[in-house]
N, C-alpha and C positions, 0 to 999 in steps of 0.2 A: 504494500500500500504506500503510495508516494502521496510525500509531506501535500498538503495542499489539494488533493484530489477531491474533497467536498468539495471545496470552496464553501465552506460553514460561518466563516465568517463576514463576509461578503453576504451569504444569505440571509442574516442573524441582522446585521446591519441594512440591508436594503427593507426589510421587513419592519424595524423601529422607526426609519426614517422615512416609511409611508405610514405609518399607521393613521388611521382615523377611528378616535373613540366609537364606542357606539353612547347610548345613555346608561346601560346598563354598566360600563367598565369606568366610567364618570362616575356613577353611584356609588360603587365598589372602594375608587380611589378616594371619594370624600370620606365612607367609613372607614379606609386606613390609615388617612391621613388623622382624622380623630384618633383612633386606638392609639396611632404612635406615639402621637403627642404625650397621650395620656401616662402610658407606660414610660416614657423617658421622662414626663416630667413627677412620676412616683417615685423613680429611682432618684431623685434630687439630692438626697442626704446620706447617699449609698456610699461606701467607702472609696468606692471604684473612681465616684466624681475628682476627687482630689488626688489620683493615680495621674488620673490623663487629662488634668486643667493645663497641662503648658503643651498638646499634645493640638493640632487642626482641629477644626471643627469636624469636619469628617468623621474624625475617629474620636472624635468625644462623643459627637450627637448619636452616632450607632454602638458605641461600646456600652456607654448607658443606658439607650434604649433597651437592649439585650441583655443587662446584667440581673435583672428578674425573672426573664423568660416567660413574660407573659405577652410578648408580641404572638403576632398570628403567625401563622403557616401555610406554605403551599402544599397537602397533600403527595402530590403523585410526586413530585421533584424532592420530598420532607427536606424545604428548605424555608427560611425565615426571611419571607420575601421585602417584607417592609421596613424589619429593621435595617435592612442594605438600601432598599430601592429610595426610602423617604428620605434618610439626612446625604444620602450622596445629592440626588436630585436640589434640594433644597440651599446647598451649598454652595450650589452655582446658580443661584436665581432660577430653578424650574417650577413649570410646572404640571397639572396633572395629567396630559399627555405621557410628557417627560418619563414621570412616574409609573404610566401603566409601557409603556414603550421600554424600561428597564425592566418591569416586575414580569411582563411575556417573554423576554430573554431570559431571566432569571428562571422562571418556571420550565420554558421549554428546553432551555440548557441540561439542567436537573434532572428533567424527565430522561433525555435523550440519555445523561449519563447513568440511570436507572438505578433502580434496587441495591444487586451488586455492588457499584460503587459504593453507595452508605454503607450496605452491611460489611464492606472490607474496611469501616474505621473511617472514611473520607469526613470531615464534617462540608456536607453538599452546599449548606449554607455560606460559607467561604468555598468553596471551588467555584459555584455556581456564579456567589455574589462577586465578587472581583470584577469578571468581565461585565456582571449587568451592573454595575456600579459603576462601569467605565460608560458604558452607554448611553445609561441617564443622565448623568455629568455634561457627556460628550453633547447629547440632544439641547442643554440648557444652556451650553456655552456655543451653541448653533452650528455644528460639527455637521454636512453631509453622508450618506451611506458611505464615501469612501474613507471620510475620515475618521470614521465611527468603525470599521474596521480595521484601521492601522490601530487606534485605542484599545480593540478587545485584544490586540496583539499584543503592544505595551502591558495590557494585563494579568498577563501569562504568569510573570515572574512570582506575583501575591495568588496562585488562583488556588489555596490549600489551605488546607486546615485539619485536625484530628478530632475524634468523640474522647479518647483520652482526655482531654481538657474538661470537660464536664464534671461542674461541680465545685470546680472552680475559678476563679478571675480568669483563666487563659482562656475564657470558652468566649467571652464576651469581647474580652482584649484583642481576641483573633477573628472576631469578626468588626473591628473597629478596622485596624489592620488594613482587612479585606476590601473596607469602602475606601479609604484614607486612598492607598493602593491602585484600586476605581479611578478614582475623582483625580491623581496622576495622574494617571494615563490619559484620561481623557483632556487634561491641561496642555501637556506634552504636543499631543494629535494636532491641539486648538491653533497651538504658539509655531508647528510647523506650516506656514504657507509655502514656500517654494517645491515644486515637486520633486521629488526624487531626492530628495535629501536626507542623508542618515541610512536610506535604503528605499523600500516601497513608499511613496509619497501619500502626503492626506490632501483631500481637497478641499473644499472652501470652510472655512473658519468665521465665524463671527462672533462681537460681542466679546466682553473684557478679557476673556480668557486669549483670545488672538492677537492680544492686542500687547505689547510693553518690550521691553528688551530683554527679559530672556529669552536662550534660545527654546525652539520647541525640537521635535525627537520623530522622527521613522520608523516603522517596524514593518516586517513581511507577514500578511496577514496570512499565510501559509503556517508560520510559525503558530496562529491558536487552532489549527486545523490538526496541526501535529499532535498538539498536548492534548486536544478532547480527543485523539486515537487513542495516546498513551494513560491514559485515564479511564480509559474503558466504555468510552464513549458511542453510542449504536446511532449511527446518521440514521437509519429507518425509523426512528422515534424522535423526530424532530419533524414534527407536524405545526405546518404556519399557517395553520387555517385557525378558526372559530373565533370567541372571544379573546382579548387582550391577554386576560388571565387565564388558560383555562382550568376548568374545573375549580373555580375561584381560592375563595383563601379560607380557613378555619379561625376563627374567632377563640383564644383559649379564654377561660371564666373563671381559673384560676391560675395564680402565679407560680410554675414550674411546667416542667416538660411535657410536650405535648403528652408524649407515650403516658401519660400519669391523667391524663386530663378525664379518660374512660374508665381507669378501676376509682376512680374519685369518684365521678358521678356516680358508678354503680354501689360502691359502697356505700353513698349517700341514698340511694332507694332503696336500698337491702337496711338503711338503717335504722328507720320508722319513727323511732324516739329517743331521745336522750340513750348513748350508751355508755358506760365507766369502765373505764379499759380491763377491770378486773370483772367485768360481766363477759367479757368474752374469752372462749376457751379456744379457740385454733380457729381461722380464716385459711380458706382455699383459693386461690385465685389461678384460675385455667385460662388459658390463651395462648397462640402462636410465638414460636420465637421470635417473628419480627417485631413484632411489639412492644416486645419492651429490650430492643438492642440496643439504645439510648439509656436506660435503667440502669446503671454500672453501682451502684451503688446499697446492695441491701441492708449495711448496718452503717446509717451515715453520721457523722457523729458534728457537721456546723450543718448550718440552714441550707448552704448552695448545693451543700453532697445531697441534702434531704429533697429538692427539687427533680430529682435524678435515681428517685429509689420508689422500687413499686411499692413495699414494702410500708416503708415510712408514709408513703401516699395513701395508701389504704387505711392502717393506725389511726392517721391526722381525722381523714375525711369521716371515719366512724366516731371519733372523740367530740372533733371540735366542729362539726356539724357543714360547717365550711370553712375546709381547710384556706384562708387565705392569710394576707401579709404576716400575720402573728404567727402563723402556723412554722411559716418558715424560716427563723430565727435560727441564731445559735443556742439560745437561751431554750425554746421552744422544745428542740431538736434532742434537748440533755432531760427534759422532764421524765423524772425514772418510770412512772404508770403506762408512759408512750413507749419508750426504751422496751419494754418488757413486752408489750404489745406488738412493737414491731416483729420482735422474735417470733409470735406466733403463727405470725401472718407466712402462709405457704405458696410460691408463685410451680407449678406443676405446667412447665412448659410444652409445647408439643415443636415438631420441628417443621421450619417452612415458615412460609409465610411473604407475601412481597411489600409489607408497607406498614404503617404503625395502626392500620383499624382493619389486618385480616383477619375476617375470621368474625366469630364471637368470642365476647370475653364474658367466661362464666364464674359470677363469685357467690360462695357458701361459707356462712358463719354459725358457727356453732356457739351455743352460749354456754356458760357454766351449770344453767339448771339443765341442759341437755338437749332444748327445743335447738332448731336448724332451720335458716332464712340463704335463698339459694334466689339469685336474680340472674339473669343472662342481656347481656347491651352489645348491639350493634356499633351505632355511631352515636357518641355523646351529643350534649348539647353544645352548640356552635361549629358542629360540623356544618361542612358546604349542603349535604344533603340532610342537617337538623338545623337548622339556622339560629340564632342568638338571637331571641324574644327582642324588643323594644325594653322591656325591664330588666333583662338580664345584661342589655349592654349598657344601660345605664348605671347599674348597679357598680356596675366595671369602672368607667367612669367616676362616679362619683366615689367610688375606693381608693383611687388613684390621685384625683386632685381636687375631692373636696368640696365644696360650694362654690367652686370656680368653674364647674363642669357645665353650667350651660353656655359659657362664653364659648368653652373649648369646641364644643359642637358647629361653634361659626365661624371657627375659622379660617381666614383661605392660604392659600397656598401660597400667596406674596408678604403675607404678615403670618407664617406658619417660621422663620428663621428667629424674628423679633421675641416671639414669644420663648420659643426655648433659650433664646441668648440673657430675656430676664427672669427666668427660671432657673437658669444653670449656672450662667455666671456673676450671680449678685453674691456677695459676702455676707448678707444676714442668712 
């Protein structure tokens, strides 16, 4: 197979650089534009803000977003489409075009590089997000199809990432990274106008990025054609038809990993009323391997391991009714009645699986006086095929930032940078 033989980048690129919304992928991008906001600006007091304050905006606005992991998801790609596609986009004056024009790269990149890929450890989110990070950028700083493939080129070098990292600071750090990374590359693309310079040339450039005396950069768009080969990448699943997103995004309704977001809900209907973690005697939790291959963590012992533990997530969600921000503490994570409880809790895996909701997930709790509560869930709530009530996104919302949450619902995309710059960088 010779370097270049898709032409994937080029295709990937002529396809952002036509797009036309429809209403439906406009609708989509105002609710992610919301959720993001909302979720980076909960993270505000997170430890993480004062790691990466001397760090671009790029990789502050998405390292934060993501250090809760309660941004949304793109199913079939299980990539984290918004915490990449909103602060790259955002960063360079875009807008919601911009945004779904990055987030169909993102997603169909993902797809394309499939199951596989995650399950060998890749985090898809940074593989995926790099080059749509580059795209959206590149669309905001007015970069043509051709020079919006010399950028996903440029973005080869950042396009990685591991599930290792989960649990903690590097999971979030490395998708800050991954935009930061982006939003180069697509500067680079901007600032090259002369053709052929550096190597394969970009073509027309507008707007502040095209514009000052640094120089700008070339790359051979052959070169991201090579890396989605060596990646594991299947060109027959890189379909440029349908909506912007397709199979849209997953809404999570609580704060940690998605794979955790379905034994939560279910342990939450399996749990009827009030449970005291010494009323239960043993929990079963059946499902596919793939489901919980993000779960790396069964006995987690700070908040961020416990985001990442089926275990812990099951515990929480029968304790404390709804598991959210409290739940996920260091502090929370060490309460010995939960400790002991996690222990009991049993994940009985079966093998297989292509995604984080195959299958059913079947969960059975035994109590101590000996009765037995047994539920079975398909897709939780906020999946793309269970969609997130008007209440329950509120509800999110207002967890997140408070009585400031009806502002947040209105705002656009040109005063969506202002807002996080006085939320994130004020000193009270």
């Amino acid at each position: 197979m010779a370097p270049g033989s898709y032409g994937l980048a080029e295709r990937l690129a002529g396809w952002a650089a036509r797009l036309v919304p429809r209403p439906s992928d406009l609708a989509l991008a105002r609710r992610s534009l919301t959720d993001t906001l909302a979720v980076t600006i909960a993270a505000r007091d997170d430890d993480l803000r004062t790691v990466v304050a001397a760090s671009p905006e790029p990789l502050r606005w998405a390292a934060i977003g993501h250090v809760l992991d309660f941004d949304d998801l793109h199913l079939p790609s299980t990539t984290h489409v918004s915490a990449v596609c909103v602060p790259a986009v955002l960063a360079c004056g875009g807008d919601a075009r911009c945004y779904l024009a990055a987030a169909g790269v993102m997603a169909r990149l993902g797809t394309a590089l499939g199951w596989p890929h995650y399950a060998r450890g890749w985090h898809a989110t940074c593989t995926a997000g790099a080059p749509a990070a580059a795209v959206g950028a590149g669309l905001a700083l007015g970069l043509d199809a051709e020079a919006l493939a010399v950028a996903l080129a440029l973005a080869v070098p950042a396009a990685g990432g591991v599930q290792r990292a989960f649990g903690t600071a590097a999971k979030s750090l490395q998708v800050g990274f991954a935009v930061d990374a982006g939003v180069r590359a697509a500067r680079l693309a901007a600032r090259l106008t002369a053709r052929g310079a550096g190597g394969a040339g970009a073509g027309t450039a507008r707007g502040a990025g095209a514009r000052g005396g640094a120089p700008g950069a070339g790359a051979d768009p052959a070169a991201f054609d090579q890396w989605f080969a060596l990646m594991g990448g299947d060109p027959a699943r890189m379909d440029l038809g349908g909506p912007a997103i397709p199979g849209g995004l997953a809404v999570k309704l609580f704060p940690c990993c998605y794979a955790a977001q379905r034994p939560i809900s279910a342990a939450r209907d399996l749990r009827g009323h009030p449970v005291r973690a010494g009323d239960v005697a043993r929990v079963v939790v059946r499902t596919a391997a793939a489901t919980v291959q993000p779960l790396i963590h069964p006995r987690p012992v700070t908040g961020l391991q416990a985001k990442f533990s089926l275990q812990y997530a099951v515990a929480a969600a029968l304790v404390d009714g709804y598991p959210g921000f409290a739940s996920f503490t260091d502090d929370a994570v060490r309460r010995p009645a939960l400790r002991e409880l996690v222990r009991r809790v049993e994940a009985h895996v079966s093998p297989g699986g292509d995604g984080l909701l195959a299958g059913d997930l079947d969960l059975e709790m035994t109590l101590a006086d000996g009765s037995v509560r047994r539920t079975r869930m398909g897709l939780p709530p906020g999946a793309p095929g269970r969609p997130p009530t008007d209440a329950e996104l509120e509800r999110k919302i207002v967890d997140c930032v408070g009585d400031t949450a009806p502002r947040l619902s209105g705002v656009a995309w040109a005063d969506a940078p202002r807002v996080l710059r006085e939320a994130l960088d004020s000193t009270g």
